[in-house]
C-alpha positions as CSV (number, residue, x, y, z in Angstrom):
1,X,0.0,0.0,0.0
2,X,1.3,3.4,-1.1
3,X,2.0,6.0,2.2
4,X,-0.8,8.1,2.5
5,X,0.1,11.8,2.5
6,X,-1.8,15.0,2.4
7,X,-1.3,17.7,0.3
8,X,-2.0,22.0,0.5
9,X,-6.0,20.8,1.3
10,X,-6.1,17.3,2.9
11,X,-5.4,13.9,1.3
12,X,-6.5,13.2,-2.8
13,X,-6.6,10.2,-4.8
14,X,-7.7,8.4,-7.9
15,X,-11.0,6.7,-7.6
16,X,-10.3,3.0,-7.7
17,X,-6.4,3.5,-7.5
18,X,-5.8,4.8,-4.0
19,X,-9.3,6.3,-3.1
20,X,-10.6,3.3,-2.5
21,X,-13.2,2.0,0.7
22,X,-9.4,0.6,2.3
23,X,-7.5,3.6,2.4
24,X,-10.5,5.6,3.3
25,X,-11.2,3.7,6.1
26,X,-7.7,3.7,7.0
27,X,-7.5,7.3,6.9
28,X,-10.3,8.0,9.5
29,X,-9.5,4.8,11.4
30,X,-6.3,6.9,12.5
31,X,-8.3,10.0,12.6
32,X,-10.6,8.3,15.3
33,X,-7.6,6.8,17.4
34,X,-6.5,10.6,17.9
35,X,-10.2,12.2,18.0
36,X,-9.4,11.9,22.6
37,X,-7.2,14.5,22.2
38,X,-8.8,16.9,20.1
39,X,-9.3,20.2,21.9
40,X,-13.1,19.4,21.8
41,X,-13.1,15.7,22.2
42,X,-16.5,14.4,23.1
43,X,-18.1,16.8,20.4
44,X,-19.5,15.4,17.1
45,X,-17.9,15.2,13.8
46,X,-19.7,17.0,11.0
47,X,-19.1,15.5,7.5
48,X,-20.3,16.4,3.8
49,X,-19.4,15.4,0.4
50,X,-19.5,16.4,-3.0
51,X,-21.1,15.5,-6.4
52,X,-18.1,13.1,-7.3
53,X,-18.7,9.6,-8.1
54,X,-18.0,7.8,-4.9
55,X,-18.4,10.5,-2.6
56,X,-21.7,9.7,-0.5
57,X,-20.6,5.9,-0.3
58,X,-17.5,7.5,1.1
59,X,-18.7,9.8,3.5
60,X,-21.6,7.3,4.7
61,X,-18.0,5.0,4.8
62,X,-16.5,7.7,7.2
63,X,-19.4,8.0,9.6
64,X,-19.7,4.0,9.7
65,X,-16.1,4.0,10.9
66,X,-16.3,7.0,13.4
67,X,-19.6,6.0,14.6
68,X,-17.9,2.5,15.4
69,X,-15.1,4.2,17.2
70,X,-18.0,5.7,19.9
71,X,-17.7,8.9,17.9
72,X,-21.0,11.4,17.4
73,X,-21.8,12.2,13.9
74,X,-23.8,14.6,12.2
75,X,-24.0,13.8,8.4
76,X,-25.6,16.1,5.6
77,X,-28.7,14.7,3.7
78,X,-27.4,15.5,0.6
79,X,-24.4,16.9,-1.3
80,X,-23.9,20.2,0.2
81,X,-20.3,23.0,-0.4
82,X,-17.2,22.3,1.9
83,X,-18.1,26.1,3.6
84,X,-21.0,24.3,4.5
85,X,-19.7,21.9,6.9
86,X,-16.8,24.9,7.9
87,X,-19.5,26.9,9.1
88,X,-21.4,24.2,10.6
89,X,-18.6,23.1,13.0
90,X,-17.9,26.8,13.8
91,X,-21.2,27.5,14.5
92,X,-22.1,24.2,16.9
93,X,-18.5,24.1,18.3
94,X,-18.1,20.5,16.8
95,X,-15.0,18.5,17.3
96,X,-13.9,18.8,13.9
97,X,-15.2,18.3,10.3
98,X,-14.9,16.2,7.3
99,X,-15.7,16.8,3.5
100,X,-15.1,13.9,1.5
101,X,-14.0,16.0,-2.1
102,X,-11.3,16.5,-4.3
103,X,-11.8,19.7,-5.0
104,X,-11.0,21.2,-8.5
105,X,-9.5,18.6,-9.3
106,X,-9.8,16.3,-12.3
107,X,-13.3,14.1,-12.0
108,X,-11.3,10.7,-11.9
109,X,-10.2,12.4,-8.3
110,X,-11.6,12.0,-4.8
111,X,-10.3,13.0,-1.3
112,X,-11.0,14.2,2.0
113,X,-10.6,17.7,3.5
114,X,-10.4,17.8,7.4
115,X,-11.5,21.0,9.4
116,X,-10.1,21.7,12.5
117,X,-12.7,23.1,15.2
118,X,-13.0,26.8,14.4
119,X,-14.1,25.3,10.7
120,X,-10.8,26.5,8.6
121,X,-8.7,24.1,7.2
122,X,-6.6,21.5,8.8
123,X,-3.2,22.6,9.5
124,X,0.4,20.5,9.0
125,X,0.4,20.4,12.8
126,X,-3.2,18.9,12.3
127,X,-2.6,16.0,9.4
128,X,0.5,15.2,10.1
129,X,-0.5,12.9,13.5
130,X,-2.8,11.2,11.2
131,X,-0.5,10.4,8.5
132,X,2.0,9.2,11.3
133,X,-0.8,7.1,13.4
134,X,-2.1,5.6,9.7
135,X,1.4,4.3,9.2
136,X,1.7,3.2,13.0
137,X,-1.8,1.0,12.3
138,X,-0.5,-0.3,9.0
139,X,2.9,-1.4,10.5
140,X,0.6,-3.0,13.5
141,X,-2.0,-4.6,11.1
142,X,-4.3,-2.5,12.8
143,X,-7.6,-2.8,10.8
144,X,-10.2,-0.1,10.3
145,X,-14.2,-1.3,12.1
146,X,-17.4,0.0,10.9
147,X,-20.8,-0.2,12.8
148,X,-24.2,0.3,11.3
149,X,-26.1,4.4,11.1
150,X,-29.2,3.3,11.5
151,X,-30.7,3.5,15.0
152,X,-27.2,4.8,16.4
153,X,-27.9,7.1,19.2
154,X,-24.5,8.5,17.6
155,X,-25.7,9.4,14.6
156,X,-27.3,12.5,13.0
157,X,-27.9,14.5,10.2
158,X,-28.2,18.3,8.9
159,X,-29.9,19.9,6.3
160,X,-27.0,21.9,4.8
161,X,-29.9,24.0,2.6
162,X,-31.1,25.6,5.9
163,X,-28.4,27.4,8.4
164,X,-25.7,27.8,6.5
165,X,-27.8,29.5,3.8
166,X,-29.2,31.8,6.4
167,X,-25.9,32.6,7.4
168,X,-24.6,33.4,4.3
169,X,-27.6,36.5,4.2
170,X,-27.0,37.5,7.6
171,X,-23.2,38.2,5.6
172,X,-24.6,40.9,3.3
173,X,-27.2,43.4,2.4
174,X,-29.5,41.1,0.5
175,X,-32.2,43.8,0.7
176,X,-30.2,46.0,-1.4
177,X,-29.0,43.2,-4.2
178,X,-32.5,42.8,-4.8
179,X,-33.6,46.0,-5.4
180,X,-30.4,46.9,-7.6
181,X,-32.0,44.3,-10.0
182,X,-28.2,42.8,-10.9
183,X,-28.5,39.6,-12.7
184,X,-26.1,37.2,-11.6
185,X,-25.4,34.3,-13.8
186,X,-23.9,31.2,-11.6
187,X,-22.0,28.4,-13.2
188,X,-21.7,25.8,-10.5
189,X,-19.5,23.7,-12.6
190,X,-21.9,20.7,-12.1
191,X,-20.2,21.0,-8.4
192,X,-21.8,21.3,-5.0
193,X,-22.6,24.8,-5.3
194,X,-26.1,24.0,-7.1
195,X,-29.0,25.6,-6.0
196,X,-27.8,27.4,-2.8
197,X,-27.4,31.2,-4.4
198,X,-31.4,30.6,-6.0
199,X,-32.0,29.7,-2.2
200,X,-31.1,33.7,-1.5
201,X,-32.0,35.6,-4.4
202,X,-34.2,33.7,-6.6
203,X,-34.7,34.4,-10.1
204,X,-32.4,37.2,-10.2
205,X,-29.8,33.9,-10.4
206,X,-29.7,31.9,-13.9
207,X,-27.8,28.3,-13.7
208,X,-26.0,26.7,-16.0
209,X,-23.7,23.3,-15.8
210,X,-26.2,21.9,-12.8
211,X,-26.7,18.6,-13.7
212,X,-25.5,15.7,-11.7
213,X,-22.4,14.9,-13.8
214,X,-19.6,13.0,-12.2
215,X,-17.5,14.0,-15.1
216,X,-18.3,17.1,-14.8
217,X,-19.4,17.7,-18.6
218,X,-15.9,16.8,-19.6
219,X,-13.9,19.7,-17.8
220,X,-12.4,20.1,-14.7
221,X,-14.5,21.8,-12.0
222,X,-11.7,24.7,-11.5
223,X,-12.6,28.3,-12.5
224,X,-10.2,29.3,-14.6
225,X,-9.9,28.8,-18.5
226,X,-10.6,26.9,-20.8
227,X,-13.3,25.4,-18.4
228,X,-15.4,28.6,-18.3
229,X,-15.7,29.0,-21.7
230,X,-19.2,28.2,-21.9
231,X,-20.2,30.4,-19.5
232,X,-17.9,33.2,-21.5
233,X,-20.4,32.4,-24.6
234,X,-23.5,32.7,-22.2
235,X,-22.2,36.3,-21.1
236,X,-21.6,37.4,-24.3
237,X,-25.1,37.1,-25.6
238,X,-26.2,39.0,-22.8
239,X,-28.8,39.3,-20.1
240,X,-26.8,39.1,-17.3
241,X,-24.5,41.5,-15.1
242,X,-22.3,39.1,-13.7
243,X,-21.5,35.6,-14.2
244,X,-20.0,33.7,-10.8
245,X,-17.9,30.7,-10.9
246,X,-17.6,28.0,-7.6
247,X,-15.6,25.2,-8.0
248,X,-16.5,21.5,-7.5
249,X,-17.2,22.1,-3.7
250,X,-18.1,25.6,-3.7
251,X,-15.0,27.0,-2.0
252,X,-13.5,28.6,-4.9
253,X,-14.8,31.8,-6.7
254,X,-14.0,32.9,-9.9
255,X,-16.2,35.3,-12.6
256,X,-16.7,37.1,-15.6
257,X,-18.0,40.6,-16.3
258,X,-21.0,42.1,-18.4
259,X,-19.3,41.2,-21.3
260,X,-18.1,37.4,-20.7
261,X,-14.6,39.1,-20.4
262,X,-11.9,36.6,-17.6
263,X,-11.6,38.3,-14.4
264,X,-8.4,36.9,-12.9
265,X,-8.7,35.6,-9.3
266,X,-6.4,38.0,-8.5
267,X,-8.6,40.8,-8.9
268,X,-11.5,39.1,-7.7
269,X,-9.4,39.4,-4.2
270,X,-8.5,42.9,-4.7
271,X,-12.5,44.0,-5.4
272,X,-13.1,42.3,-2.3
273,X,-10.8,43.7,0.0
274,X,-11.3,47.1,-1.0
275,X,-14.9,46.2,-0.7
276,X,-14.5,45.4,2.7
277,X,-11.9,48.4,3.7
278,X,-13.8,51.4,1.8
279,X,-17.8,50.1,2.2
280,X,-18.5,47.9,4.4
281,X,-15.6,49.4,6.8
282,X,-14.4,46.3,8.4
283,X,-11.1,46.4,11.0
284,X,-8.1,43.9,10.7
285,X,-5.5,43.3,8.8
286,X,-5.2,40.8,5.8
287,X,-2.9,37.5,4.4
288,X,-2.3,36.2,1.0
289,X,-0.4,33.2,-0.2
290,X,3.1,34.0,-1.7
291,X,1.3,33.7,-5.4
292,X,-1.2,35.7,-5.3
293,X,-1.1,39.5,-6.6
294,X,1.4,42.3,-5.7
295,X,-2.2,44.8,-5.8
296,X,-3.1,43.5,-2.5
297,X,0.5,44.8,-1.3
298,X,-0.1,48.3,-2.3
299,X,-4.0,48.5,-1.2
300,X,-2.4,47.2,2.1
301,X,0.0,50.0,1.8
302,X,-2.9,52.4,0.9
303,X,-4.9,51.8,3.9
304,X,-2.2,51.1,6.6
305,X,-2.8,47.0,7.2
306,X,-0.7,45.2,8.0
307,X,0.1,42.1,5.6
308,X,1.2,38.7,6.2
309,X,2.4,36.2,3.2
310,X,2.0,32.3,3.5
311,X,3.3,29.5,1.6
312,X,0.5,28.0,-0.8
313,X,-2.5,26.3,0.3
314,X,-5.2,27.5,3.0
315,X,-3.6,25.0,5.0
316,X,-1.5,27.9,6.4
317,X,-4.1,30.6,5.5
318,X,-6.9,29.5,7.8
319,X,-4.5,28.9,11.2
320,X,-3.6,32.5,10.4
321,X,-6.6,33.8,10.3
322,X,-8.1,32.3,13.6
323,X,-6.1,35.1,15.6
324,X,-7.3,38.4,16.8
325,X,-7.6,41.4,14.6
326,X,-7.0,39.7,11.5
327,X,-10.0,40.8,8.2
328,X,-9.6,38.8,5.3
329,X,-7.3,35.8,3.9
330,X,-7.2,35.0,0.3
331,X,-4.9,33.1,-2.4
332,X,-4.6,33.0,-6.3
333,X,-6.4,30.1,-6.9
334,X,-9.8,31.7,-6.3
335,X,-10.1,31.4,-2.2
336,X,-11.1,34.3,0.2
337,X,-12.1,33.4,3.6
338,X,-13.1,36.1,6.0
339,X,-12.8,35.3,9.4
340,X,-16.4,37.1,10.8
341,X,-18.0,34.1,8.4
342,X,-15.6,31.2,9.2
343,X,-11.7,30.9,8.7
344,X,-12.5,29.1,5.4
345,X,-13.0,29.9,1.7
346,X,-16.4,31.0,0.7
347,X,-17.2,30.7,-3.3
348,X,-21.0,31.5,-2.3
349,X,-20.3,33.8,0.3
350,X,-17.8,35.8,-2.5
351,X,-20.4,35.5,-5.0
352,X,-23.2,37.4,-2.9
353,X,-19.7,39.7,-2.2
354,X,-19.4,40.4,-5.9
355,X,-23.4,41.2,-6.3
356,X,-23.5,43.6,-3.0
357,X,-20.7,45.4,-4.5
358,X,-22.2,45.8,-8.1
359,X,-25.6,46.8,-5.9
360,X,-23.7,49.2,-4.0
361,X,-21.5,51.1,-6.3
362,X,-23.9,50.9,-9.4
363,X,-21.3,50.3,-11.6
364,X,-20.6,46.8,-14.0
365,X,-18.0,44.8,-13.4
366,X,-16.0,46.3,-16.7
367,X,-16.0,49.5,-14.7
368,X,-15.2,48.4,-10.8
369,X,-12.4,46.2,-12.5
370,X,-11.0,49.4,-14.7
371,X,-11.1,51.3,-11.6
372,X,-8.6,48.7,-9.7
373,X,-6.3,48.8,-12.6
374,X,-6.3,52.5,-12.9
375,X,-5.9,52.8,-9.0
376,X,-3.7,49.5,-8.4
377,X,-2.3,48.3,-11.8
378,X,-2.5,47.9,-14.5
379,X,-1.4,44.3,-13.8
380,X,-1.6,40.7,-15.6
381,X,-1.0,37.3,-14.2
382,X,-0.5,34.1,-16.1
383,X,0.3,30.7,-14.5
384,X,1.8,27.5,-16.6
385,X,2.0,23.8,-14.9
386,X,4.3,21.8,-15.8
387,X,4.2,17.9,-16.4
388,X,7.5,16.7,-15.8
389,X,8.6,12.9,-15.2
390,X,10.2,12.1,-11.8
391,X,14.1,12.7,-13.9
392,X,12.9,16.1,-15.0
393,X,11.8,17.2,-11.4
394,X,14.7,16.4,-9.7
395,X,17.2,18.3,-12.1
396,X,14.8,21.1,-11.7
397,X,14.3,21.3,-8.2
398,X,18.6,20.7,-7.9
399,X,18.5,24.1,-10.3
400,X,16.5,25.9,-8.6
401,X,18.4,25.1,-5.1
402,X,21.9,26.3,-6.4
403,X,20.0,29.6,-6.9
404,X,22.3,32.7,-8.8
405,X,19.0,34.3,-11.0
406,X,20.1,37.7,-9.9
407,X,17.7,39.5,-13.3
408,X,14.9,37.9,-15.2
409,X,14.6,39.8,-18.4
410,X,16.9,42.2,-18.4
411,X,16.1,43.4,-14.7
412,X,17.5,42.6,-11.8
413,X,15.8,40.8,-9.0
414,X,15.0,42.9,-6.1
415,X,13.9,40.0,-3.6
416,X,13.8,36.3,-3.7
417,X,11.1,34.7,-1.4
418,X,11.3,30.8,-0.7
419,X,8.8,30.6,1.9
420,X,6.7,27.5,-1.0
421,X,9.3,27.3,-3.3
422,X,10.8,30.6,-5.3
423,X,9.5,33.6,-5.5
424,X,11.5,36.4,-7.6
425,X,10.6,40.1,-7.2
426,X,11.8,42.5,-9.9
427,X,11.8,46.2,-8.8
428,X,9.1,46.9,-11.0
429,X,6.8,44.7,-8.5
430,X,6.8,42.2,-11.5
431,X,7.7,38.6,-10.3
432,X,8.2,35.3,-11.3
433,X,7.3,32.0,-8.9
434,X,8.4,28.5,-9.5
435,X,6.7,25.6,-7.0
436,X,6.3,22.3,-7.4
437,X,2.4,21.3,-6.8
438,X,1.5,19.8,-3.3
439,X,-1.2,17.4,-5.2
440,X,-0.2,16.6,-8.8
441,X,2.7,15.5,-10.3
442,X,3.4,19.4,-11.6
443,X,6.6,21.9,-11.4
444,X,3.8,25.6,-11.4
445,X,5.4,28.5,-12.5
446,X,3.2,31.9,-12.2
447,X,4.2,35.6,-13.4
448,X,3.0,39.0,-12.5
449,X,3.8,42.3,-15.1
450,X,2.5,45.2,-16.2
451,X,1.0,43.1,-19.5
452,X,0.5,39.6,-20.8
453,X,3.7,39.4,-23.0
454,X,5.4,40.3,-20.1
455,X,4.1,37.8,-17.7
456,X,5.0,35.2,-21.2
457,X,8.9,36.2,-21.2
458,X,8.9,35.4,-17.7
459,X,7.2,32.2,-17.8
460,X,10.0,31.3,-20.6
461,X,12.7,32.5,-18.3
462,X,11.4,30.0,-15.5
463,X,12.0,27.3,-18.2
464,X,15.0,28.6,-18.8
465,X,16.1,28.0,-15.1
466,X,15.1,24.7,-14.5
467,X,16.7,23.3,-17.7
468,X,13.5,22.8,-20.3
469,X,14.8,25.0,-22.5
């Protein structure tokens, strides 16, 4: 049996490789031996799942095997968003949660996402006793034991369609979304997101992609390109202000303007922090992850908050965040968590964001986007993942170790970051950052400039360094 290891959001597989009912029930098996000393031991487990193929056998699998371990567990009744069961263990001070998902990832993936008891993701310090008791049980032959639901005085359920939707109106002025009149178009990427933001604001919301695919119409449930393209030809023809995009569980936001125009992540994050500093006048100071945009540096210079960077994954984000005085954490990849909701990305909560802000300012989202680059930019990002065998990896990773890249194009590096791999800084705030993936078998190499063919010469530079070219 391969070691079982998690990654920048909790432990993913291939369905029918290594997600399979054995390693899952090894997995919580060593989960439940630790579960006494959890700070809230004695507290029930909440646990959800997505729309992938195997994931209610597998959650149903993960509350047989806590449930059998003298463990309380409340399971949801249907699919439901990984904010969901965040909130839902912030909210009833559970012990912990689960989420059986794999994310974004491709749909031949599967996984499970643990949530430590203020609801944001599981930290190393969290996982990494698991992953050492699962290889304890395995060296002892230590089986996994499951025990019937049904009847269990253990054992109950939660609607995720009812509080947690609540709480995500309590978060903003719904009043004033609906009398704007902004029509939001929601692409759900046949993920868990479905249904919820109709829950809130009815038929100002249009779906598309809400079938119950698990192969998720042939893309992969990320909201980025070329998987949005659809909902890019859906803008264009028009009748709709916004479009939002969650990923497979809902945790991720990404969207396109009036016009079915890309909004980068990155800017996504910058809207909303300026959102929350200039309207809705929130206190705190703010985190991103080491690849996300050098405009949330200078809005933090702006306005006088303080600004810390993490490595990659909200792994790191969310323990940050669950300390005093501390507004908004957010990454490039599409997740913003703020702390007064739950220490966990939000795609529905940032999508109900994006609409209070069009309903606010009156303005599209060509114009609020125009205004950050006038104010903050302009900027472009652009990120390229690399397939390279297990060779290729190593004689890029020794490259990258001997270091020396004192310019990239012509200028000269001002500041070289290796918090999650290498970050290079150019004194133009331009960067380049080369990290190998904490999930897939990928060498990721983003860029920042000033324009698009910028951000290209400095992906080829990146090549250049670790020997491709």
């Amino acid at each position: 049996m391969k070691p079982i290891k998690f990654g920048t959001d909790g432990w993913r597989a291939i369905i029918g490789d290594d997600f399979i009912p054995e390693n899952i029930g090894a997995v919580i098996q060593a989960y439940a031996d630790l579960y006494p000393t959890l700070p809230r031991a004695g507290e029930p487990i909440y646990v959800g799942y997505d729309r992938r193929d195997q994931s209610p056998e597998s959650a149903k699998l993960v509350a047989q095997v806590l449930v059998a371990n003298h463990i309380p567990v409340v399971l949801s009744e249907q699919f439901c968003p990984t904010p969901a069961v965040s909130w839902m263990v912030k909210e009833h001070k559970a012990a912990a949660g689960i989420m059986v998902t794999a994310s974004h990832n491709p749909p031949n993936w599967n996984g499970i996402k643990f949530k430590e008891s203020y609801g944001g993701a599981a930290s190393p310090a969290f996982t990494d006793p698991i992953e050492a008791q699962i290889a304890k049980n395995q060296a002892a032959g230590k089986k996994f034991k499951t025990a019937p639901l049904e009847g269990s005085k253990l054992f109950k359920t939660f609607n995720p369609h009812q509080e947690y939707v609540q709480q995500l109106g309590r978060m903003v002025d719904l009043e004033k979304i609906r009398a704007s009149g902004v029509k939001v178009l929601h692409d759900p990427m046949y993920g868990a997101g479905v249904d919820f933001l109709p829950d809130l604001l009815s038929n100002q919301v249009s779906q598309i992609h809400t079938a119950h695919d698990t192969k998720f119409g042939g893309i992969h449930p990320e909201p980025i390109r070329p998987y949005v393209d659809e909902a890019m030809k859906v803008m264009a023809k028009g009748g709709n202000d916004v479009c939002v995009i969650t990923d497979g569980d809902a945790d991720r936001i990404g969207a396109l303007d009036e016009n079915g125009n890309y909004i980068t992540t990155h800017i996504i994050y910058a809207l909303l922090l300026l959102n929350a500093i200039e309207r809705k006048k929130m206190q705190g100071n703010v985190i991103k992850s080491i690849t996300t945009t050098q405009v949330i540096d200078r809005i933090c210079q702006k306005y006088h908050r303080e600004l810390q960077v993490t490595p990659v994954g909200f792994k790191h984000i969310s323990p940050a965040l669950n300390v005093p005085n501390k507004m908004v954490g957010g990454e490039e990849s599409g997740g913003i968590a703020f702390p007064l909701h739950v220490c966990e990305r939000d795609g529905l909560l940032c999508s109900l964001m994006i609409a209070e802000l069009m309903a606010t300012t009156g303005k599209t989202m060509s114009q609020l986007v125009t205004d950050v680059q006038e104010r903050f930019g302009p900027v472009a990002y652009k990120r390229i993942d690399l397939k390279l065998d297990h060779d290729k990896m190593a004689i890029a990773k020794e490259r990258l170790a001997k270091g020396g890249v004192t310019e990239l194009c012509g200028q000269k590096v001002k500041k070289l970051t290796t918090i999650d791999g290498y970050h290079y800084l150019r004194g133009d705030d331009s960067w380049l950052m080369i990290r190998p993936s904490g999930t897939e078998p990928l060498l990721r190499t983003y860029a920042e400039a000033r324009s698009l063919e910028e951000c290209d010469a400095l992906l080829q530079e990146a090549q250049k360094i670790i020997g491709i070219v």
